[in-house]
PDB file of N, CA, C and O in Angstrom:
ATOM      1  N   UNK A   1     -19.528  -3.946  -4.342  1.00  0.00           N
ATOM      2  CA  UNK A   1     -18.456  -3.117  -4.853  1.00  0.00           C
ATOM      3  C   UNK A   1     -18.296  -3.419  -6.334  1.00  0.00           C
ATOM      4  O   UNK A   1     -18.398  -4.534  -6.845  1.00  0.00           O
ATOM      5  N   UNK A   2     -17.992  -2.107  -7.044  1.00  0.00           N
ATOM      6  CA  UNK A   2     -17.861  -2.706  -8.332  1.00  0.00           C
ATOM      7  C   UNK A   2     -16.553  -1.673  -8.293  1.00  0.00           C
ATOM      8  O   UNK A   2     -16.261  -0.623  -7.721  1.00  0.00           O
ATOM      9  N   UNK A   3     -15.779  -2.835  -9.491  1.00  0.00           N
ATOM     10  CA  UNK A   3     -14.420  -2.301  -9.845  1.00  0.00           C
ATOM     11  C   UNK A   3     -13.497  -2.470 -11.147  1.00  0.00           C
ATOM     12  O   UNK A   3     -12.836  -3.503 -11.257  1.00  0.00           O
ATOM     13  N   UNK A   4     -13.458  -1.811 -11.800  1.00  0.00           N
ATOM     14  CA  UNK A   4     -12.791  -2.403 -13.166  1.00  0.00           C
ATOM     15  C   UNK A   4     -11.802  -1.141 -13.668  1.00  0.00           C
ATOM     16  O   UNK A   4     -11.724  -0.031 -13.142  1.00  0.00           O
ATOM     17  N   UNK A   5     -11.097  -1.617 -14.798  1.00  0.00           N
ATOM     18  CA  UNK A   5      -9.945  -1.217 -15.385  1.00  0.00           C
ATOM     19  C   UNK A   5     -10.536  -0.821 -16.942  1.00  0.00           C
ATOM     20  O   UNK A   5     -10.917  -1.536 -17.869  1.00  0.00           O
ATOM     21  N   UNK A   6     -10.441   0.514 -16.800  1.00  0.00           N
ATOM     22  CA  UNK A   6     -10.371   1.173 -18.321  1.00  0.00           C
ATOM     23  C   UNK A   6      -9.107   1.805 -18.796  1.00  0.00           C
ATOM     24  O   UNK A   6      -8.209   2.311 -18.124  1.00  0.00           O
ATOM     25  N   UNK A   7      -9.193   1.702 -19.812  1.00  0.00           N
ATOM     26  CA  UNK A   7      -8.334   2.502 -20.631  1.00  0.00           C
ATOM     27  C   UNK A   7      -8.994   3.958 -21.476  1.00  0.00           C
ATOM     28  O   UNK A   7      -9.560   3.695 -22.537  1.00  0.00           O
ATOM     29  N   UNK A   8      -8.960   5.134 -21.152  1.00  0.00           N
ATOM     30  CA  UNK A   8     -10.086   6.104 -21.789  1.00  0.00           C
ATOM     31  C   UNK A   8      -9.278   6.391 -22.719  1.00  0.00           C
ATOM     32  O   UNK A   8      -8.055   6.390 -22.575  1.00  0.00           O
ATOM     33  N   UNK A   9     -10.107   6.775 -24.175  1.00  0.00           N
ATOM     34  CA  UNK A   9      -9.272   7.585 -25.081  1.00  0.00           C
ATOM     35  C   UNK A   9      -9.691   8.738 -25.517  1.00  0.00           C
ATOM     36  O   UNK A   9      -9.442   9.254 -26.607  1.00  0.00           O
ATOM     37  N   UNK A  10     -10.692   9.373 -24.176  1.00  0.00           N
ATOM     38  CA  UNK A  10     -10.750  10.392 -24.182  1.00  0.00           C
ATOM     39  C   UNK A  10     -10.611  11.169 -22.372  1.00  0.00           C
ATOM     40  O   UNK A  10     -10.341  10.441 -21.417  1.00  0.00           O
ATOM     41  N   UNK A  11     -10.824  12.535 -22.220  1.00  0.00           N
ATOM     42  CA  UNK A  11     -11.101  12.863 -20.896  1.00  0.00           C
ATOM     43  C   UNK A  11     -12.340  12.222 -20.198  1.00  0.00           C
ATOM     44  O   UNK A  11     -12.489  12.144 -18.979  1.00  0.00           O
ATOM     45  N   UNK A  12     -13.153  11.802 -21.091  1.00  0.00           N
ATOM     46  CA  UNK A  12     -14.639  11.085 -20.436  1.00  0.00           C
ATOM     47  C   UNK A  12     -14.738   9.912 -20.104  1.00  0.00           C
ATOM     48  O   UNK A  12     -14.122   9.281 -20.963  1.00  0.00           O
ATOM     49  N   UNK A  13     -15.097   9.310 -19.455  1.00  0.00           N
ATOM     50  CA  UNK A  13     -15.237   8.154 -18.513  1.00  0.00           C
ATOM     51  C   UNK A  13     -16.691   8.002 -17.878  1.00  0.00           C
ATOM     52  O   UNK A  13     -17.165   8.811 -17.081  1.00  0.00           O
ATOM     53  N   UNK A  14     -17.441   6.668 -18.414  1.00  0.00           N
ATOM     54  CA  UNK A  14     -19.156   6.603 -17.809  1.00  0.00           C
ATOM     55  C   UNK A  14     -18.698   5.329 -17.077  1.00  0.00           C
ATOM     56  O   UNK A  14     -17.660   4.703 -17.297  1.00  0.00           O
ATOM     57  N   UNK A  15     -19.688   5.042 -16.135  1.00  0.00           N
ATOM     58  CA  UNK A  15     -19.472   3.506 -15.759  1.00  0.00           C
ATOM     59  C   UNK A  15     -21.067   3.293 -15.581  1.00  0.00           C
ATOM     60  O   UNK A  15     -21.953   4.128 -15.399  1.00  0.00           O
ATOM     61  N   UNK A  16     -21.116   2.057 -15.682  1.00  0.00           N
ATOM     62  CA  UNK A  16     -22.733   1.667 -15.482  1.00  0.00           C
ATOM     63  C   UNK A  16     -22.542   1.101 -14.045  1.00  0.00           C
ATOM     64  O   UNK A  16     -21.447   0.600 -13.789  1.00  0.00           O
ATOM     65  N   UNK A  17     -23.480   1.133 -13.107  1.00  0.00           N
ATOM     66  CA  UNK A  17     -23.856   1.070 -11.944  1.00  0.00           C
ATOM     67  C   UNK A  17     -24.784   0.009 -11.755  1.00  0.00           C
ATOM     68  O   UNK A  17     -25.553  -0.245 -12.682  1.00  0.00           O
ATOM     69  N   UNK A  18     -24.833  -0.630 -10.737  1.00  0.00           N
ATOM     70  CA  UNK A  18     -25.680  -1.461 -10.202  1.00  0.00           C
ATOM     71  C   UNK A  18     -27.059  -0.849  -9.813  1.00  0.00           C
ATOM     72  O   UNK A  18     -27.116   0.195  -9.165  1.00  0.00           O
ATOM     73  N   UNK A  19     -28.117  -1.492 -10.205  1.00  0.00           N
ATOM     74  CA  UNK A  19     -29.621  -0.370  -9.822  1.00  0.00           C
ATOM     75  C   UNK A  19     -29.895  -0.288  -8.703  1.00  0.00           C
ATOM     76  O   UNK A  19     -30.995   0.240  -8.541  1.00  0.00           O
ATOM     77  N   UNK A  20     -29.125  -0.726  -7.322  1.00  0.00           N
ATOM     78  CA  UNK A  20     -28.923  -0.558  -5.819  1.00  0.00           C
ATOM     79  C   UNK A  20     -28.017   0.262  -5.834  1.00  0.00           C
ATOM     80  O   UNK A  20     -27.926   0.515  -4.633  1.00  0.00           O
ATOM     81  N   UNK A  21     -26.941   1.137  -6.554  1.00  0.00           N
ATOM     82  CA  UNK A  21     -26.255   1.646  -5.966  1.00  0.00           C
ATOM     83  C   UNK A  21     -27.552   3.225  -6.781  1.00  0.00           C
ATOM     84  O   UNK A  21     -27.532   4.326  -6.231  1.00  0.00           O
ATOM     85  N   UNK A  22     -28.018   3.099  -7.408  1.00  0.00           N
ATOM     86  CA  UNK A  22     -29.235   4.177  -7.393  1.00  0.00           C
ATOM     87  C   UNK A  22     -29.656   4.798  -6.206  1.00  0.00           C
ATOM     88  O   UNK A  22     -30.005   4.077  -5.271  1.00  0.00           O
ATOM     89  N   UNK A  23     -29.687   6.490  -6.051  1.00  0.00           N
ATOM     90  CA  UNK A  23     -30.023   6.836  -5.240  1.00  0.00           C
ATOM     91  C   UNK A  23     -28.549   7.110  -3.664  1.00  0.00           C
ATOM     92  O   UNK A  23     -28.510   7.789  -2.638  1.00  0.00           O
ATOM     93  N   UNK A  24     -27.914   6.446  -4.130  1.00  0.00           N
ATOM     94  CA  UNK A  24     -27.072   6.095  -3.100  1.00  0.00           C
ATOM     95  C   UNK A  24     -25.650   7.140  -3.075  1.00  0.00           C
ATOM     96  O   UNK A  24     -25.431   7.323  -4.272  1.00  0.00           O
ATOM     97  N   UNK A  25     -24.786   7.763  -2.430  1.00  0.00           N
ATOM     98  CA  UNK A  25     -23.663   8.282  -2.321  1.00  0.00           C
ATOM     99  C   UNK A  25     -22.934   6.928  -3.063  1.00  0.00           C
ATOM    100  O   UNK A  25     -22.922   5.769  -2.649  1.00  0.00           O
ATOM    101  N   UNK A  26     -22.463   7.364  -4.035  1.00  0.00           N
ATOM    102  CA  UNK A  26     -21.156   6.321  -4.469  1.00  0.00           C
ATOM    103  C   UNK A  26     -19.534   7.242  -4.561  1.00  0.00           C
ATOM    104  O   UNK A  26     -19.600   8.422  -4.905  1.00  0.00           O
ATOM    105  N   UNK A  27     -18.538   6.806  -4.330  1.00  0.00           N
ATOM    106  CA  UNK A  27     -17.258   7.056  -4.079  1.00  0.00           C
ATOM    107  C   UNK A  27     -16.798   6.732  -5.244  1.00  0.00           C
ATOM    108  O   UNK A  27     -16.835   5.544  -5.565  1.00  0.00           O
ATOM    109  N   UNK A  28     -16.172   7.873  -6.294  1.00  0.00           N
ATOM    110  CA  UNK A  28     -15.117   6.833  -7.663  1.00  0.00           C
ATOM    111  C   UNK A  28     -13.904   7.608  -7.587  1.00  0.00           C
ATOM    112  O   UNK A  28     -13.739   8.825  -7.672  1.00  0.00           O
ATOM    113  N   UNK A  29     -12.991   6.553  -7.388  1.00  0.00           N
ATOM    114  CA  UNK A  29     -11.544   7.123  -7.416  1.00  0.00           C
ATOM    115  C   UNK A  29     -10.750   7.115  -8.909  1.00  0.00           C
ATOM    116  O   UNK A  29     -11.320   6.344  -9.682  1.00  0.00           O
ATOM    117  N   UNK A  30     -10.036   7.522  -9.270  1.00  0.00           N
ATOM    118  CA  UNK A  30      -9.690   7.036 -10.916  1.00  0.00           C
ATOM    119  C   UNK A  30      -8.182   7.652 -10.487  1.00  0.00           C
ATOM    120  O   UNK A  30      -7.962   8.735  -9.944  1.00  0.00           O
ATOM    121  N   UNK A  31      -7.148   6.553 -10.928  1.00  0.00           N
ATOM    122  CA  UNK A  31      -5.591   6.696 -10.693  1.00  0.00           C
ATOM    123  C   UNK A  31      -4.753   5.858 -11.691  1.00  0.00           C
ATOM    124  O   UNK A  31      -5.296   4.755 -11.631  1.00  0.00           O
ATOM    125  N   UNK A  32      -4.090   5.799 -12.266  1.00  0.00           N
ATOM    126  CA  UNK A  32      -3.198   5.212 -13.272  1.00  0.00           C
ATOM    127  C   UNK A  32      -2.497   3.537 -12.155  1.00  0.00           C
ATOM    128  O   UNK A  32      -2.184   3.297 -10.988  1.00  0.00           O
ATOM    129  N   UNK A  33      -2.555   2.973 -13.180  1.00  0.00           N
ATOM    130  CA  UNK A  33      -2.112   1.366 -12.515  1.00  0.00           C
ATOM    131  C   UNK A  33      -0.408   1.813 -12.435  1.00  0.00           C
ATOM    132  O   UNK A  33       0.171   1.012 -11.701  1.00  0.00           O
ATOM    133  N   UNK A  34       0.268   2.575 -12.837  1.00  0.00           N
ATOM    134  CA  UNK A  34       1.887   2.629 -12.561  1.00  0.00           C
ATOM    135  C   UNK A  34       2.123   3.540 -11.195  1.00  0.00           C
ATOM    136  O   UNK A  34       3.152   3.555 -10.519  1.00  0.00           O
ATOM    137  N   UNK A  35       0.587   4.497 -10.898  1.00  0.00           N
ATOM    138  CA  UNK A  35       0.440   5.087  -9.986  1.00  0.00           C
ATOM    139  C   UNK A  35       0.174   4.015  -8.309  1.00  0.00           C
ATOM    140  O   UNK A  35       0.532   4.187  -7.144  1.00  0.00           O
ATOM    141  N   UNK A  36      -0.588   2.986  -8.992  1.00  0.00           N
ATOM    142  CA  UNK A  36      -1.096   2.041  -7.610  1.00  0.00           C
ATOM    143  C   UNK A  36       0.095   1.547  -7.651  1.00  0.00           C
ATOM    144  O   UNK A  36       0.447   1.337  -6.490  1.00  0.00           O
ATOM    145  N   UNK A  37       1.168   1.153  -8.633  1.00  0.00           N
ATOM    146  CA  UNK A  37       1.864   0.106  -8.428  1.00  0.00           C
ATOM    147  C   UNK A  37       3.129   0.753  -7.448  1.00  0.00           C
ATOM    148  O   UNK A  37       3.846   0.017  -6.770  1.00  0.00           O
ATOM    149  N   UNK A  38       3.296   2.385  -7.490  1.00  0.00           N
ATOM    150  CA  UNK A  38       4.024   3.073  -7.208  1.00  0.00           C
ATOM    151  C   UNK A  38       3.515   2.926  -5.412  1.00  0.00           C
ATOM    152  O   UNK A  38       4.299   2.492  -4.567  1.00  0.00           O
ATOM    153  N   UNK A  39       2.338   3.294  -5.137  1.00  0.00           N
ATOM    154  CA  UNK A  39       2.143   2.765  -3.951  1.00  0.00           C
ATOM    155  C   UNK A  39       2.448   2.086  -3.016  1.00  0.00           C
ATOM    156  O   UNK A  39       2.813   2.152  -1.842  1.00  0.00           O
ATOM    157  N   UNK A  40       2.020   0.827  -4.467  1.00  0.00           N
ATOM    158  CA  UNK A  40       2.291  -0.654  -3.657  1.00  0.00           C
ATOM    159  C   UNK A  40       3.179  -0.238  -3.366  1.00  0.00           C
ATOM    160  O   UNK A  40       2.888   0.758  -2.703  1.00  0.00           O
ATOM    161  N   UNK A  41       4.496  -0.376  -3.441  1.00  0.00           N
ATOM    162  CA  UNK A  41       5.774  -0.413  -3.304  1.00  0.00           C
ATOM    163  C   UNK A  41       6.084   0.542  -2.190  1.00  0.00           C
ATOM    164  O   UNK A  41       6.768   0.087  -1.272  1.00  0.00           O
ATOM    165  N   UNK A  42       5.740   1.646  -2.127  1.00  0.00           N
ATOM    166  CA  UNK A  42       6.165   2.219  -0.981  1.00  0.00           C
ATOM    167  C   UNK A  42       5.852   1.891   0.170  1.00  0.00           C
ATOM    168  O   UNK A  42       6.506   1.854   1.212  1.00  0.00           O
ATOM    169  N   UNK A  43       4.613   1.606  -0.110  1.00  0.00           N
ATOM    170  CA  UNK A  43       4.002   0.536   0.942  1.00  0.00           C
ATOM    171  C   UNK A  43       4.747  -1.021   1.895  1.00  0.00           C
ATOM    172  O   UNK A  43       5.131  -1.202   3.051  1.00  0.00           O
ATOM    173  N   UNK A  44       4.660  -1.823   0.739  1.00  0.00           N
ATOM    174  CA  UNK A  44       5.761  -2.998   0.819  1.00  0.00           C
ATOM    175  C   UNK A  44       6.871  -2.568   1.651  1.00  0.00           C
ATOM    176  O   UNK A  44       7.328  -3.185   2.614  1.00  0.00           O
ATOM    177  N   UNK A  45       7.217  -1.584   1.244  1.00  0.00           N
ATOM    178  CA  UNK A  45       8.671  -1.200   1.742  1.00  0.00           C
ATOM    179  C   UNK A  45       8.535  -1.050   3.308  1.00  0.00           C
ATOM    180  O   UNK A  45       9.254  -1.613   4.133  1.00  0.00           O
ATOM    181  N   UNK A  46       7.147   0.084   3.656  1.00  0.00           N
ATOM    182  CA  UNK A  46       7.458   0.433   4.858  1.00  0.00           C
ATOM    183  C   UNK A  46       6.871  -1.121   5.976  1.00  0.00           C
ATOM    184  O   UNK A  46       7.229  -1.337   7.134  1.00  0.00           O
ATOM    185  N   UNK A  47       5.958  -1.929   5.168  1.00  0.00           N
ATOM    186  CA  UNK A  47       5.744  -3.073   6.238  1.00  0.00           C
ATOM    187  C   UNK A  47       6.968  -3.923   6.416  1.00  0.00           C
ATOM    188  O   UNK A  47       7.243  -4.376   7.527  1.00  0.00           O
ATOM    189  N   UNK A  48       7.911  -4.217   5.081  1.00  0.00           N
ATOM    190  CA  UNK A  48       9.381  -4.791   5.497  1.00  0.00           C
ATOM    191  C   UNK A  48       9.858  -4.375   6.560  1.00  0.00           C
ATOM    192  O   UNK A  48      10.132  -4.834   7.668  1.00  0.00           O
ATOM    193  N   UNK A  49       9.939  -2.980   5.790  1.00  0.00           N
ATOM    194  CA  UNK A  49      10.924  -2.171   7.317  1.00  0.00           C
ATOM    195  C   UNK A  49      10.117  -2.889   8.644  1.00  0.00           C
ATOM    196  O   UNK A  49      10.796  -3.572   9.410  1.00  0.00           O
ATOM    197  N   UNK A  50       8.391  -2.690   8.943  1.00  0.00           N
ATOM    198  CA  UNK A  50       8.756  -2.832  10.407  1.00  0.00           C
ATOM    199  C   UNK A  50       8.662  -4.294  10.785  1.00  0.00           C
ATOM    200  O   UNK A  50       9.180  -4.641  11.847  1.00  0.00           O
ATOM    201  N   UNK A  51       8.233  -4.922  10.248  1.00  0.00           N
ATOM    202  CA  UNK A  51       8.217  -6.444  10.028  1.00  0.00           C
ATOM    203  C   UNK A  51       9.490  -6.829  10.515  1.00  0.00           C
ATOM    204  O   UNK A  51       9.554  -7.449  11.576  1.00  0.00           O
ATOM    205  N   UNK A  52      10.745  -6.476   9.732  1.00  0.00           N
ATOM    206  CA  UNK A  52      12.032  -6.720  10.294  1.00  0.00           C
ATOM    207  C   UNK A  52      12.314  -6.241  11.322  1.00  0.00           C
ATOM    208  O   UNK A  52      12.802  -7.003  12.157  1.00  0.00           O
ATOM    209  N   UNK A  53      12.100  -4.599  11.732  1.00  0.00           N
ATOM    210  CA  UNK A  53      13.109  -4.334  12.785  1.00  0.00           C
ATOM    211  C   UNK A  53      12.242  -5.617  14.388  1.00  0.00           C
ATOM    212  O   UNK A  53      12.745  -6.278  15.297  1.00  0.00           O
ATOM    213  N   UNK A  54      11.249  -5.437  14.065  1.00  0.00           N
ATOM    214  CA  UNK A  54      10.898  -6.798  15.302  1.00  0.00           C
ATOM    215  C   UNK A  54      11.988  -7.747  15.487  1.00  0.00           C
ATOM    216  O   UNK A  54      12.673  -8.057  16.461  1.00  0.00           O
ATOM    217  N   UNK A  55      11.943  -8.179  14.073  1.00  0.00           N
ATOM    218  CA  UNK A  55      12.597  -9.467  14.158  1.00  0.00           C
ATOM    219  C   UNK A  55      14.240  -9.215  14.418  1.00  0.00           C
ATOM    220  O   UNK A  55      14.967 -10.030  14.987  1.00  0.00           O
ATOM    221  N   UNK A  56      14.642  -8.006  13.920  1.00  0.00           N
ATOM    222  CA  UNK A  56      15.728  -7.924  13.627  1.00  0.00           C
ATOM    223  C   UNK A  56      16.506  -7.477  15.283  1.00  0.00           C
ATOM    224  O   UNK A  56      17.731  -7.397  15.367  1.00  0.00           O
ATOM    225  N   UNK A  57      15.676  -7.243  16.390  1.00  0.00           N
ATOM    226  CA  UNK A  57      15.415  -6.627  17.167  1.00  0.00           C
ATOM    227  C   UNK A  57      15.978  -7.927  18.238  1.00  0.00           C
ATOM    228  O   UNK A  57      16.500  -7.677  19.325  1.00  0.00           O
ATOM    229  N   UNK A  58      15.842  -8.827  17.904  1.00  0.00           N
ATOM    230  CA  UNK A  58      15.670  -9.996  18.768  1.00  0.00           C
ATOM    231  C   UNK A  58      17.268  -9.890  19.155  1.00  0.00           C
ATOM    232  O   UNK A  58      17.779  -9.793  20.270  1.00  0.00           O
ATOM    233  N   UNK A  59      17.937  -9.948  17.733  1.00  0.00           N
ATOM    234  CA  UNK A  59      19.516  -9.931  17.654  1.00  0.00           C
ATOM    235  C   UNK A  59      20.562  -9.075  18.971  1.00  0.00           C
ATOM    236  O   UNK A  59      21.347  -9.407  19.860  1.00  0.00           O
ATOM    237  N   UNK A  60      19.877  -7.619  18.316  1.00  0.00           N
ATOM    238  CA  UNK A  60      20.480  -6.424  18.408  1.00  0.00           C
ATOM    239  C   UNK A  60      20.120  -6.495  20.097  1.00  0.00           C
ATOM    240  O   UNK A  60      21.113  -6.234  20.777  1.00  0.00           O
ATOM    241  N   UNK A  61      19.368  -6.680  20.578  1.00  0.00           N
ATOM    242  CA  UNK A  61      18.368  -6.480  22.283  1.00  0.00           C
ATOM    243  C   UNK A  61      19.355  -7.515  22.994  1.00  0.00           C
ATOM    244  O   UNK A  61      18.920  -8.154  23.952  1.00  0.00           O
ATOM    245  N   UNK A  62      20.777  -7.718  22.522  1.00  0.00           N
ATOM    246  CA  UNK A  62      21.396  -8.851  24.050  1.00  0.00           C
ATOM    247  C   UNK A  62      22.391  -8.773  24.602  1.00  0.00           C
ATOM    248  O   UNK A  62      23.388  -8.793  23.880  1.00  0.00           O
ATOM    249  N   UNK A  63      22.559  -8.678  25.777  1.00  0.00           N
ATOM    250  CA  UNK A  63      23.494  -8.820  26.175  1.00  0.00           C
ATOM    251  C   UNK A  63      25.218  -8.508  25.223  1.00  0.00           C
ATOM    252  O   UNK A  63      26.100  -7.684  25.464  1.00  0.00           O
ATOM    253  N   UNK A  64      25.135  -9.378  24.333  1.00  0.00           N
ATOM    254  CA  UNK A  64      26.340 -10.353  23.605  1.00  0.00           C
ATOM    255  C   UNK A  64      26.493  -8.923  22.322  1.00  0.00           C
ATOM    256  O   UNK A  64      27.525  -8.520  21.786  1.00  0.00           O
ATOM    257  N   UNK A  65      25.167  -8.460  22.148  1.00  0.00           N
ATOM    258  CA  UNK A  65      25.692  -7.797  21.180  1.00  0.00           C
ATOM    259  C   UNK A  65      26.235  -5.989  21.972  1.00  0.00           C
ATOM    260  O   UNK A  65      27.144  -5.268  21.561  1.00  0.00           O
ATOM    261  N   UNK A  66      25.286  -5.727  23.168  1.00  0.00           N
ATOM    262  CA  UNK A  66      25.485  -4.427  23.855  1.00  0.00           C
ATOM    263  C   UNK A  66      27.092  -4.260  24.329  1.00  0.00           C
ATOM    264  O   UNK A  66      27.666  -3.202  24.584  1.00  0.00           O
ATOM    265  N   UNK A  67      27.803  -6.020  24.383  1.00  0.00           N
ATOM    266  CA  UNK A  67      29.419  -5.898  24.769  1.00  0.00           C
ATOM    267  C   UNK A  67      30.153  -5.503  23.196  1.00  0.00           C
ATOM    268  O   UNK A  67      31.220  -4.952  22.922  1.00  0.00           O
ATOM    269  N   UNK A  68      29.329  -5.920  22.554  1.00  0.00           N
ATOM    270  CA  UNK A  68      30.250  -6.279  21.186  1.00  0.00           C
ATOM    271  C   UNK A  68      30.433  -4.189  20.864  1.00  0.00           C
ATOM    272  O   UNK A  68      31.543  -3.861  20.446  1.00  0.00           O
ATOM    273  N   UNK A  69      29.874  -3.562  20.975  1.00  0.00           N
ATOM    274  CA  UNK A  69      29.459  -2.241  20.693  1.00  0.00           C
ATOM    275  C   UNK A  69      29.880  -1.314  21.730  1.00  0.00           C
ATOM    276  O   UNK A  69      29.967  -0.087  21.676  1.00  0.00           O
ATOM    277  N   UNK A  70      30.184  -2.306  22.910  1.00  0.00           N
ATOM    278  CA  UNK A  70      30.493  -0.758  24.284  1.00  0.00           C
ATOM    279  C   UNK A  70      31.964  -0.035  23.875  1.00  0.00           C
ATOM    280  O   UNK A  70      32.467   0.852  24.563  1.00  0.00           O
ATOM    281  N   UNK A  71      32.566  -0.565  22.638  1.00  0.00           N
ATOM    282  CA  UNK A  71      33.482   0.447  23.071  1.00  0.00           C
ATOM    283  C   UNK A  71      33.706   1.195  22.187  1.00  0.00           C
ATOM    284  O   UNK A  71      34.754   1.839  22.178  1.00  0.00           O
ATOM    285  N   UNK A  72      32.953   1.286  21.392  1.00  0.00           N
ATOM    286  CA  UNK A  72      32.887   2.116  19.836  1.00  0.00           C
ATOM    287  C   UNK A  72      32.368   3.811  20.287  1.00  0.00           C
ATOM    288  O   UNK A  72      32.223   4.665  19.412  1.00  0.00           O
TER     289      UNK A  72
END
């Protein structure tokens, strides 16, 4: 895999290739780093979310709390 970070200061963009990836289907994605970082984050967010409700799940799933709530 090859992977690196340009900055273009124009619309054009070359990359030099490995002489195995010659001949070969290669995949190039090109996205702004405030764009991945925007990702990340949404991302992050949704593994918190389910990461917690497991845990958070333990609480909410008892007995103690299904009385605390029956009469609302």
């Amino acid at each position: 895999m090859v992977r690196t970070v340009v900055t273009p200061d124009n619309q054009n963009v070359s990359i030099h290739l490995p002489k195995d990836y010659v001949g070969k289907r290669v995949e190039v994605i090109a996205f702004t780093i405030e764009e991945a970082n925007e990702e990340i984050i949404k991302t992050d967010s949704l593994l918190t979310y389910l990461a917690s409700e497991k845990v958070l799940a333990k609480d909410w799933l008892t007995s103690e709390e299904n009385n605390a709530w029956n009469n609302l």
